[in-house]
C-alpha positions in Angstrom: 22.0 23.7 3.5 21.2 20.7 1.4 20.7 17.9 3.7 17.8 19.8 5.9 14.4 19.1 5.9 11.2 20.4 7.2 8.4 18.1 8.2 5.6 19.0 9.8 2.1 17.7 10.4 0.7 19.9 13.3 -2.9 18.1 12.2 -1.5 14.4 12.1 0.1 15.0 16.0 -3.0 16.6 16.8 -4.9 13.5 16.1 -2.4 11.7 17.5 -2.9 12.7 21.0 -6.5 11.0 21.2 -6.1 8.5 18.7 -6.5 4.7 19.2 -3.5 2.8 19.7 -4.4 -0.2 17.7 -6.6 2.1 15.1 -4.6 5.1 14.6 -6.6 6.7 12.8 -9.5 6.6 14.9 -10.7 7.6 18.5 -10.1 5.5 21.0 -14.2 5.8 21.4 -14.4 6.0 17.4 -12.4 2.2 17.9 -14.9 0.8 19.9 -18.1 1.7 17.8 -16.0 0.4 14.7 -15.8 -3.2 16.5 -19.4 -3.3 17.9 -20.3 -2.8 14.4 -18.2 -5.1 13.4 -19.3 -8.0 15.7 -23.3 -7.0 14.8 -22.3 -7.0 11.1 -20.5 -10.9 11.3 -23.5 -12.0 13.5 -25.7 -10.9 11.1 -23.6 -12.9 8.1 -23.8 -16.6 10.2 -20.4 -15.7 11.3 -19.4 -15.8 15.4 -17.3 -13.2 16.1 -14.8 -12.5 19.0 -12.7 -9.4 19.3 -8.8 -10.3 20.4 -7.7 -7.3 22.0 -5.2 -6.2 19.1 -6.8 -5.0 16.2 -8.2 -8.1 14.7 -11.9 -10.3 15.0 -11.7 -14.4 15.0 -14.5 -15.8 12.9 -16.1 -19.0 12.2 -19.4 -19.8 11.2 -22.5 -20.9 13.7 -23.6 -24.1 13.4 -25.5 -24.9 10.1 -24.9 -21.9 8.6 -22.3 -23.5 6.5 -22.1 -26.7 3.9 -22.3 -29.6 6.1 -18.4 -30.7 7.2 -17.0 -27.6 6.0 -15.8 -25.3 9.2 -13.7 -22.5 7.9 -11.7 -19.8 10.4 -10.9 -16.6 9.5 -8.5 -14.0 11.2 -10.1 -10.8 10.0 -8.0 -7.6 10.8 -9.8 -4.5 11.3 -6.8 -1.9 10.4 -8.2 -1.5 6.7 -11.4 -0.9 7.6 -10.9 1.5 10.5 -9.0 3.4 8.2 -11.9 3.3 5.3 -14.3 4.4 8.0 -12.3 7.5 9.3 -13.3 9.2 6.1 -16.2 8.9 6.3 -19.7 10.5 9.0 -20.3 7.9 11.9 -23.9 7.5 10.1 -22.2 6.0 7.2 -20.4 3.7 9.1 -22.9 0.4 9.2 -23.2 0.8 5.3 -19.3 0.8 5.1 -18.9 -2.6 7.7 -21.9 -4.6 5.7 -20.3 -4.1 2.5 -17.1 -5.4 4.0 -18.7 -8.1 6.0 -20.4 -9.1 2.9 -17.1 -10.3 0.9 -15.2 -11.8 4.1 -18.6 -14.0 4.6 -18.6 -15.1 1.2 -15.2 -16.1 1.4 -15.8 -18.3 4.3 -18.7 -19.6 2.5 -16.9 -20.0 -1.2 -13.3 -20.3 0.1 -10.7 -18.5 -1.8 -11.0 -18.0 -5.5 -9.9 -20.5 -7.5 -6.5 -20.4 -10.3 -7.0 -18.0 -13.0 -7.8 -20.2 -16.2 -5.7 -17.6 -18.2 -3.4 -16.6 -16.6 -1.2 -14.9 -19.1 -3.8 -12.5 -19.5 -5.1 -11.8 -16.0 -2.1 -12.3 -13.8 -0.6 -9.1 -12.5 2.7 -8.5 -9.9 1.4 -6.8 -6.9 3.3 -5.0 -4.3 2.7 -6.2 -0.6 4.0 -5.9 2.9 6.4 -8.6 3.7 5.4 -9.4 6.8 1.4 -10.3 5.5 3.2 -13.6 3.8 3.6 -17.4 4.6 7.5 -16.6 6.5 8.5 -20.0 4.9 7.3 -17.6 1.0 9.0 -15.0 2.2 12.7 -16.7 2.9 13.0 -17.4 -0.6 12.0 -14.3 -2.2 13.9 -10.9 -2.4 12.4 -7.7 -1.4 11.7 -5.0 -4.0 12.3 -2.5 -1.2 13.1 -3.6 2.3 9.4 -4.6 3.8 8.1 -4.9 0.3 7.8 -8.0 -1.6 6.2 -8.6 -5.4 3.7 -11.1 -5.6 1.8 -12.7 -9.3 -2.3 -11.3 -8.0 -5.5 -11.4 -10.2 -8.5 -9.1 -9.8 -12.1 -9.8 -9.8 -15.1 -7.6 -9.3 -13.2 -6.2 -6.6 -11.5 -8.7 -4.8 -7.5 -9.5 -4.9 -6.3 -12.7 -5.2 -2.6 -13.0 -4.5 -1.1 -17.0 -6.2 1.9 -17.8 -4.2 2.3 -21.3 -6.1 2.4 -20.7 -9.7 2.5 -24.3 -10.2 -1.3 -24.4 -9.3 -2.2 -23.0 -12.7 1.1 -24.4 -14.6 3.5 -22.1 -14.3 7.2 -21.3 -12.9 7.3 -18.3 -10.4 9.4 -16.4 -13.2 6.9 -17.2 -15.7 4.1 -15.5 -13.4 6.2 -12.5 -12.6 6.7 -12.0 -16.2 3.1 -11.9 -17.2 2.5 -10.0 -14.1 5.1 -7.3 -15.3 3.8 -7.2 -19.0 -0.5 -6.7 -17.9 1.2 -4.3 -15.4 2.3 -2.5 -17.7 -0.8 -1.8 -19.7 -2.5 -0.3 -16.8 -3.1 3.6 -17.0 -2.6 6.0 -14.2 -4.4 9.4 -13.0 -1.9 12.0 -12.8 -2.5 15.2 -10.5 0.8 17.5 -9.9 1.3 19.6 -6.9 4.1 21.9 -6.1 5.4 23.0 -2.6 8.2 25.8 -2.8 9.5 25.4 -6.0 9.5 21.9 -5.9 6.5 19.3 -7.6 5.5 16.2 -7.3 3.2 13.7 -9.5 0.8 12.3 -7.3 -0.6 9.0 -9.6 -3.5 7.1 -8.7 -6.4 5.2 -10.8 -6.4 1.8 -9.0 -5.5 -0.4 -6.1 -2.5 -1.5 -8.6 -1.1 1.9 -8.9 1.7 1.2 -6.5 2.6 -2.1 -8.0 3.5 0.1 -11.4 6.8 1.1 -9.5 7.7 -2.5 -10.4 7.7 -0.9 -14.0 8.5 2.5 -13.3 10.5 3.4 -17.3 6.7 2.7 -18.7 5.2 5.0 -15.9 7.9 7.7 -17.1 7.2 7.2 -20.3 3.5 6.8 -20.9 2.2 8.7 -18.0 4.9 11.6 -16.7 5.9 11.7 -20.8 9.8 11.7 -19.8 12.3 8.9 -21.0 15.6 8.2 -18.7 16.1 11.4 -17.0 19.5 12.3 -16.5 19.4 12.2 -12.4 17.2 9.7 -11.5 13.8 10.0 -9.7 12.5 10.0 -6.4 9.5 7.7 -5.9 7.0 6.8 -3.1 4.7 4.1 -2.7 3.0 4.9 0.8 -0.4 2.8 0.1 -1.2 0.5 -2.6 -3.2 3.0 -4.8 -0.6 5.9 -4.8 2.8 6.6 -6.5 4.5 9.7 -5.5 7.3 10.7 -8.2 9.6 13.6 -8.4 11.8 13.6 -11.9 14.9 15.4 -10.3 16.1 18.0 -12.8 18.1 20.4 -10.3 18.0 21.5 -6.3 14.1 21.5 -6.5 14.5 18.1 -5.0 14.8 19.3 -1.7 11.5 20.9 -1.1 10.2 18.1 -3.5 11.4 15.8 -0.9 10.1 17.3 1.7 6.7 17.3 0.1 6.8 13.7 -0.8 7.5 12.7 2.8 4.3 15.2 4.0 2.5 13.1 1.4 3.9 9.4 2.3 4.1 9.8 5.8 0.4 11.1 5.9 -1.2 8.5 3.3 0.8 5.3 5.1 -0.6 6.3 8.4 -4.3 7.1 7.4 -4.9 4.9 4.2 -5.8 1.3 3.7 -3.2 -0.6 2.1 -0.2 1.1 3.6 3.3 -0.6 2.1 6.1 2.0 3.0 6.3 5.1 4.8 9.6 5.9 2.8 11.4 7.8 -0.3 13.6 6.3 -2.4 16.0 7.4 -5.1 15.9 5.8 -8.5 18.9 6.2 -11.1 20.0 3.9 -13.3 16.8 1.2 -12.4 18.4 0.7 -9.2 16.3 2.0 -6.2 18.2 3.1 -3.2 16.9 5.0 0.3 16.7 8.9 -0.6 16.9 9.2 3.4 17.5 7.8 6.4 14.6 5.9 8.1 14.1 6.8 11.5 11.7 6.3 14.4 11.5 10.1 15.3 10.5 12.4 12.3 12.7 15.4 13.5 15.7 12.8 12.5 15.2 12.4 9.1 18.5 13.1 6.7 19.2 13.2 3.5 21.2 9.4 2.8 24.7 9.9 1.1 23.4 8.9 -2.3 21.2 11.7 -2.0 23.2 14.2 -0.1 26.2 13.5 -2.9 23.7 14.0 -5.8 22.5 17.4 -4.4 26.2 18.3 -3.8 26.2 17.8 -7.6 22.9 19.4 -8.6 24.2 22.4 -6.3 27.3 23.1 -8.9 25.5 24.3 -12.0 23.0 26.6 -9.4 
């Protein structure tokens, strides 16, 4: 029967059952060393630091510690960096936290990084939750998946930069997302393939912008997966902002391909920094459309018509 699917994460529920409910990936005990560290590790830095009760610190600086005049806030949320720390031994942990309470410091010291000077060269489109943008950004701007906005980012010695006004360095919003698109598409990707019942899956990774390269998904095809405009389409996943899960849908394989991807989203969106999208979606004809439905309970999860119709298809020539 084409429109079933099998998903199943006994270790994931397993977790689940002790986890934190603000850190998911963590203990609820595991949660509470992560935020003493975290408190030591601003204190440390200059930096006060108060804990609000839902996942995130408050920051400013102590008095003195900072340029004269200058008093800079800072809402720091601690979801990334509970879910760097999960993979990690507890003795690694204060390492982990310095490292990260080194750049958020610096950034209330420095402020935010100023306008790239060229930006035709370094600007790149980055993929990004919706709701981690200015609402009054967001209104104007169409999703590239529901949840999912793009967004003109540079990136230096580690750090991301997203430029929500162009005009700061001269340019129109369609004149950034074009020379976001074109340096996107000179990025590489790491390619590992895995294969689950007759079905497989390219796994890409290679860098935090390996998500974004969705946004020019015939290059990834082309350069990386070595196949130009297949015939039915693609499925595609971009759970976290360093993975992109692909499935070039040839015949019924889908199905179990499908249920793999999800395994694989569902999983990395949950336990990974930079989660965008827990979701699949079918890609034919540059159009990207919901490969299932997209409900609250996993046990609920169809095929969506587009799919369903295209496997009714595929099914004809078994």
């Amino acid at each position: 029967e084409v429109d079933s699917l099998t998903i199943q994460d006994d270790q994931s529920t397993e977790r689940a059952r002790s986890n934190d409910p603000l850190h998911a990936t963590l203990t609820t005990g595991q949660a509470a060393q992560l935020i003493r560290l975290a408190v030591a590790a601003a204190a440390e830095r200059g930096l006060l630091a108060e804990y609000d009760g839902a996942g995130a610190l408050n920051l400013r600086p102590r008095s003195g510690a900072f340029t004269s005049g200058f008093t800079p806030t800072l809402v720091a949320g601690l979801t990334n960096l509970a879910r760097i720390v999960s993979g990690y031994p507890l003795r690694d942990w204060p390492e982990l936290v310095a490292a990260h309470f080194d750049q958020l410091g610096d950034s209330l010291l420095h402020g935010p990084p100023p306008p790239p000077t060229d930006p035709e060269a370094d600007l790149l489109l980055r993929l990004t939750p919706t709701t981690s943008l200015p609402p009054d950004w967001t209104a104007t701007t169409p999703e590239f998946v529901p949840g999912v906005l793009a967004v003109p980012a540079t990136y230096d010695q580690g750090v991301v930069t997203m430029h929500l006004d162009p005009a700061d360095f001269g340019m129109s919003r369609p004149e950034a997302e074009q020379a976001g698109l074109a340096n996107l598409r000179r990025l590489t990707d790491e390619v590992e393939y895995v294969d689950y019942a007759g079905g497989q899956v390219a796994v890409l990774s290679g860098s935090t912008f390996t998500a974004s390269r969705a946004l020019v998904l015939d290059t990834v095809l082309r350069e990386s997966l070595h196949v130009e405009n297949p015939r039915y389409g693609v499925l595609a996943a971009m759970p976290v902002r360093d993975l992109l899960i692909l499935h070039v849908i040839k015949d019924l394989s889908l199905i179990p391909a499908l249920a793999l991807m999800l395994n694989l989203t569902l999983r990395a969106h949950l336990e990974h920094p930079g989660p965008l999208t827990p979701w699949i979606y079918l890609v034919t004809d540059n159009t990207w459309h919901p490969a299932t439905n997209q409900p609250t309970s996993l046990s609920d999860i169809h095929l969506s018509p587009k799919t369903l119709a295209l496997a009714h298809t595929l099914q004809q020539f078994e």
